[in-house]
N, C-alpha and C positions, 0 to 999 in steps of 0.2 A: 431374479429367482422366481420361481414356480411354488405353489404352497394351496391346500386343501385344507380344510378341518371337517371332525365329525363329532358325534358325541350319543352314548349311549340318549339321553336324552337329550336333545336338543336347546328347547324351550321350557323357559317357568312356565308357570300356571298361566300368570300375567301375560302370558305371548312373548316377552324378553327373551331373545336367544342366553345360553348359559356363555357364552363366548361374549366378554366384557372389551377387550382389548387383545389386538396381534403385535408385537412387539418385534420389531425387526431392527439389529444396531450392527452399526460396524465402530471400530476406534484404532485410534492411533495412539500409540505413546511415542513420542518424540522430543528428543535432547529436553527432558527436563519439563516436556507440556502432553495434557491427554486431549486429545479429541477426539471427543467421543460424541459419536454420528447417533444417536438416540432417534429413533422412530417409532410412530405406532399407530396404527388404524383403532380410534377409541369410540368403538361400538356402541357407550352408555352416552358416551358425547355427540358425534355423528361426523368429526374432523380429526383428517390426520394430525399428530400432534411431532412436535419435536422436542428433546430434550435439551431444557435452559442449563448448561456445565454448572454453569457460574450459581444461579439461585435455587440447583437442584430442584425444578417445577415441570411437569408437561405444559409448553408450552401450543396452544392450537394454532391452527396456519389455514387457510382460505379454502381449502381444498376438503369435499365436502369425504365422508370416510363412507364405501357401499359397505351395507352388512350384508357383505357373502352370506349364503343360506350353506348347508351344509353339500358336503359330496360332489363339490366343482370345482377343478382347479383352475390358478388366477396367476397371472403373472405381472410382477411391478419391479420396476427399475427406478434406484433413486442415482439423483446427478448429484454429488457433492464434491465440496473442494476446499482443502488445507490452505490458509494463509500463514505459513509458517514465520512469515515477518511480522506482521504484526499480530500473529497466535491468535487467528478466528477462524471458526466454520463456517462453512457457509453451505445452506442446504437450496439448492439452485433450481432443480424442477426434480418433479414425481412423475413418473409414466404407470398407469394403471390399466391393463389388458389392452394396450397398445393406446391408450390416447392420454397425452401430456398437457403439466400442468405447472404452472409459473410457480414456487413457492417464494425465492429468493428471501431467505431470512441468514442473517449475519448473526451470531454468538461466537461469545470470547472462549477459548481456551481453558483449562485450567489448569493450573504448577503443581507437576508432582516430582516423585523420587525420578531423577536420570534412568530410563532406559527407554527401551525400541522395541517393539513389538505393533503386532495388528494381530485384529482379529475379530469374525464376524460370531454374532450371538439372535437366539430367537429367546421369546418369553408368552408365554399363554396366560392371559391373565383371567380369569373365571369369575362365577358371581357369588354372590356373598353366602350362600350354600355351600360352596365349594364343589359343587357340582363337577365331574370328572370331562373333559374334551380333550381329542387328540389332533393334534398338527405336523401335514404333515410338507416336507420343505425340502425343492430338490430342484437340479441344474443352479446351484449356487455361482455366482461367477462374481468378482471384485477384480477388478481393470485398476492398475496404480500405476502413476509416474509423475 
């Protein structure tokens, strides 16, 4: 996917972009388990983070997170993949404006109510102002088999 941000005001005082976190998720619900693909560039941290199902935490991963500046758009592709035998994610590498990067992190599943669906999700998360930014996110594409 493809994705920009802007913001009436960009930056605190402090120089802090108002852009805290880009939140990019896909999930699964299947026979009885969700997998849910949680990502997020954590601007206030400086690493892409993934999300723990299991201990509901952002969990950080080696891969260092750029603070995009505003009004350029960026393109990132994540590789993930369902262990539906033994109900784990696995988040296997990140591609960020064409150059790739080893994540390989394993998380369990978690048991919910029986059914099936997908579906992808963004989230903008802001700074403690609540300062206003817009994101914007296009050429989505999700490959499944």
């Amino acid at each position: 996917m493809s994705f920009r941000w802007n913001a009436p005001k960009t930056k605190q005082s402090n120089g802090r972009y108002v852009v805290q976190a880009i939140e990019f998720d896909a999930f699964f619900l299947q026979n009885g388990f969700k997998y849910m693909f949680g990502t997020q560039c954590d601007y206030a941290k400086g690493y892409w983070d993934v999300w723990n199902n299991t201990q509901r935490y952002w969990q950080h991963t080696s891969v260092a997170c750029q603070k995009w500046g505003p009004n350029s758009w960026h393109t990132i592709t994540w590789y993930l993949e369902r262990d539906t035998n033994k109900k784990y994610l696995h988040f296997a590498a990140l591609q960020v404006d064409g150059k790739q990067y080893k994540v390989d992190k394993w998380l369990p599943a978690v048991g919910v109510a029986p059914s099936n669906s997908f579906g992808i999700q963004f989230e903008q998360d802001t700074d403690l102002y609540g300062d206003p930014w817009h994101l914007w996110v296009d050429k989505i594409k999700a490959t499944i088999w």
